[in-house]
Residue frames as qw, qx, qy, qz and C-alpha x, y, z in Angstrom:
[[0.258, 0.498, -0.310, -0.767, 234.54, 125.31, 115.48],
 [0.702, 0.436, 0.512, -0.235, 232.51, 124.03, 112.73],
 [0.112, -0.392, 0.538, 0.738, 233.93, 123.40, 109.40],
 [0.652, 0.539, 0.339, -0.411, 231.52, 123.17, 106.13],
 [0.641, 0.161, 0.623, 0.419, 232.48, 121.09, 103.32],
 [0.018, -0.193, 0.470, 0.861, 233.20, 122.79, 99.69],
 [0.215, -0.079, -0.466, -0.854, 230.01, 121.39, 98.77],
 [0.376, -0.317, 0.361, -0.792, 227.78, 121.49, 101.67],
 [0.794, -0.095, -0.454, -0.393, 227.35, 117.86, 102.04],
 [0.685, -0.189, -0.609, 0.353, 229.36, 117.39, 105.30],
 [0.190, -0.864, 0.228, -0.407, 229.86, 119.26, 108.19],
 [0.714, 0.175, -0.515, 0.441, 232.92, 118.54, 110.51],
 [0.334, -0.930, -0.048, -0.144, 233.51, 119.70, 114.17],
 [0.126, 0.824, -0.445, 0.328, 237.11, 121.08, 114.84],
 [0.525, -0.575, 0.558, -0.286, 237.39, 119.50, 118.62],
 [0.884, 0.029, 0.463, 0.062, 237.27, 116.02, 116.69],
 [0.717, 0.661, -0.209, 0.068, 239.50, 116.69, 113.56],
 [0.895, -0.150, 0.148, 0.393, 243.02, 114.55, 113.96],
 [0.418, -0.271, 0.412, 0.762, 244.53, 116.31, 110.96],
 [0.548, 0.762, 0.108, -0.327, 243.92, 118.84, 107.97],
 [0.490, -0.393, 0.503, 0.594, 246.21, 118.01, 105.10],
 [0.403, 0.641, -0.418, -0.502, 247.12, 119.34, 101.22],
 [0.675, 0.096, 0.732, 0.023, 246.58, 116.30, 98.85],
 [0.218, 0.468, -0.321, -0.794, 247.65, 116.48, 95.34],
 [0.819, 0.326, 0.452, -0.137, 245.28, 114.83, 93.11],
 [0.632, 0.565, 0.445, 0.288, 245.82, 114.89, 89.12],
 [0.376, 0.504, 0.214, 0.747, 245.39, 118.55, 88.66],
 [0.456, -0.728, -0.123, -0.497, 244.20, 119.42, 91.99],
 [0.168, 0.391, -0.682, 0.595, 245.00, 119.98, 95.21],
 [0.548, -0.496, -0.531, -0.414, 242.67, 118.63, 98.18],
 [0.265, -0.485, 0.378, -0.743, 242.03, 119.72, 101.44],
 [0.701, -0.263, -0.659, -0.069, 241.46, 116.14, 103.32],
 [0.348, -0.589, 0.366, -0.631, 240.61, 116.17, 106.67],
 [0.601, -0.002, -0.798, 0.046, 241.27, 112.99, 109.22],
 [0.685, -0.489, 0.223, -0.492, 239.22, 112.39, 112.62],
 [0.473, -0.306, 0.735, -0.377, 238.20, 109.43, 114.53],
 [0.672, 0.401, 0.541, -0.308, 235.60, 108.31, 112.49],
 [0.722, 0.687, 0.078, 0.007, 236.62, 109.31, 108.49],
 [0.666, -0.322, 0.330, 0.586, 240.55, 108.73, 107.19],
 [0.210, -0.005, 0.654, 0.726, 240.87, 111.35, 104.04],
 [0.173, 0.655, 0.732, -0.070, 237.73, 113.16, 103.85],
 [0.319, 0.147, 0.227, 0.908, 238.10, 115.76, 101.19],
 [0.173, -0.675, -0.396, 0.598, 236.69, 118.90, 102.94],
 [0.525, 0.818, -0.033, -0.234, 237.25, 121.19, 99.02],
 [0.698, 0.309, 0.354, 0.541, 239.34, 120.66, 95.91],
 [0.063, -0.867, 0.195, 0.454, 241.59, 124.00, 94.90],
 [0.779, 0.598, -0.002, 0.188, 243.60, 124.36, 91.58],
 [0.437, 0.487, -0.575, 0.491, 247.25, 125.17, 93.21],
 [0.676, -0.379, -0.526, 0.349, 248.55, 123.92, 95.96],
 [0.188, 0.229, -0.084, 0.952, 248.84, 128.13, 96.92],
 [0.489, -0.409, -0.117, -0.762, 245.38, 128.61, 97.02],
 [0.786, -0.403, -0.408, -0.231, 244.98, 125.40, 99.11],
 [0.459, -0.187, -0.529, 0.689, 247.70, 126.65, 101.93],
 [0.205, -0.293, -0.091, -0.929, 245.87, 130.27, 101.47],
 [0.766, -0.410, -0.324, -0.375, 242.39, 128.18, 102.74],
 [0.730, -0.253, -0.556, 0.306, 244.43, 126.38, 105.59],
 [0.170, 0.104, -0.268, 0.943, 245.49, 130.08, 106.60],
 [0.525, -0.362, -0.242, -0.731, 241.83, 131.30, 106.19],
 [0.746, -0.234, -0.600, 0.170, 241.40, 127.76, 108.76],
 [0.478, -0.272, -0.591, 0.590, 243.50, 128.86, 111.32],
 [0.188, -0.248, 0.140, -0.940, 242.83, 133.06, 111.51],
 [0.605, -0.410, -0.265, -0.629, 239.11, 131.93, 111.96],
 [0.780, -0.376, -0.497, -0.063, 240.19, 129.37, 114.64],
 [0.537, 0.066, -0.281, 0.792, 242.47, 131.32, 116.20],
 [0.041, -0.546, -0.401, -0.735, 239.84, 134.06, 116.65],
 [0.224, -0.588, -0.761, 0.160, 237.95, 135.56, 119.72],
 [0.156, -0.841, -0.125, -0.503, 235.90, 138.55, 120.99],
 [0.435, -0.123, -0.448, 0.772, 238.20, 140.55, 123.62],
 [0.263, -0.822, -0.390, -0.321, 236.53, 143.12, 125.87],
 [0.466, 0.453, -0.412, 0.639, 238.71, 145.57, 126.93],
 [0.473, -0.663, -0.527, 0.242, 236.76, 146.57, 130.33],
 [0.089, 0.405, -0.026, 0.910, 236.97, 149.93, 131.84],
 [0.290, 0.076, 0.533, -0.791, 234.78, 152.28, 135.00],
 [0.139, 0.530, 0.813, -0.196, 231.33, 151.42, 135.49],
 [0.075, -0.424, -0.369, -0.824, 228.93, 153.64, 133.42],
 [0.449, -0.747, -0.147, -0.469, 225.96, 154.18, 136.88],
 [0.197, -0.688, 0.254, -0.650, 226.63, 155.00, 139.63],
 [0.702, -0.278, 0.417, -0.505, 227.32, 152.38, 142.32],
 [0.959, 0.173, 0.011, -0.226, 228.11, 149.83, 140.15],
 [0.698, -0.336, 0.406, 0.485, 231.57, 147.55, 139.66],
 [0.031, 0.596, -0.532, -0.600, 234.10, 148.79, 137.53],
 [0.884, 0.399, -0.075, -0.232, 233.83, 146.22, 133.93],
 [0.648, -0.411, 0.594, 0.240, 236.78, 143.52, 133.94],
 [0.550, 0.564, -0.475, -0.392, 238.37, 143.18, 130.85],
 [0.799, 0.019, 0.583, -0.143, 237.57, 139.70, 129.85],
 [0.289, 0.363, -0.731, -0.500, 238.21, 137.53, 126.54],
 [0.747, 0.339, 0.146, -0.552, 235.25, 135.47, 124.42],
 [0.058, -0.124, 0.898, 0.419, 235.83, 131.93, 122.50],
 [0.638, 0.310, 0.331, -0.622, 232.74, 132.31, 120.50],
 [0.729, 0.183, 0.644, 0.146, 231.32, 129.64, 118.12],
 [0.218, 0.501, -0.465, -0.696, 232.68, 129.74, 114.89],
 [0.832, 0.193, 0.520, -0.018, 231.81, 128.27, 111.53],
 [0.184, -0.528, 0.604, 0.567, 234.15, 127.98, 108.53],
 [0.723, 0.609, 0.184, -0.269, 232.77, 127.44, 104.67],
 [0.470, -0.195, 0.530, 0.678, 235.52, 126.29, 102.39],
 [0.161, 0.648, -0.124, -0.734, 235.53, 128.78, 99.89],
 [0.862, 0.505, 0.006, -0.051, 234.28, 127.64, 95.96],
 [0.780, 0.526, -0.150, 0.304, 237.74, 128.70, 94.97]]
């Protein structure tokens, strides 16, 4: 999965991310994100630390996602039944403005 910075100036891939953590700043909360390569790379900035577990939820559902196909008889004649199969298709995640 592909994550996309709050203000579309980074882009992160999932299979490399170490950790996502809540960081309170001042008056803000940040969403920092730690790999290989960047320690604390702030991925968006939320005003409660609610809205910024709300985004980490929004995080997993989307990575947690896939396309299931439930399978069933062959529609012509002659052909194999359909196997019911399951899809990890590419995602990409946008941190929401707010």
């Amino acid at each position: 999965m592909i994550i996309v910075s709050q203000d579309k100036k980074a882009i992160h891939n999932f299979d490399n991310v170490l950790s996502l953590q809540i960081v309170p700043t001042l008056k803000e909360y940040s969403i920092e994100v730690c790999d290989a390569i960047n320690d604390g790379s702030s991925l968006g900035i939320y005003s409660s630390e609610e809205r910024a577990k709300e985004v980490l939820q929004e995080i997993i559902k989307r990575y947690s996602s896939y396309l299931k196909l439930e399978g069933g008889p062959a529609i012509l004649r002659g052909q194999i039944d359909i196997q019911p199969n399951i899809f990890n298709i590419p995602k990409v995640f946008e941190m929401p403005k707010e």
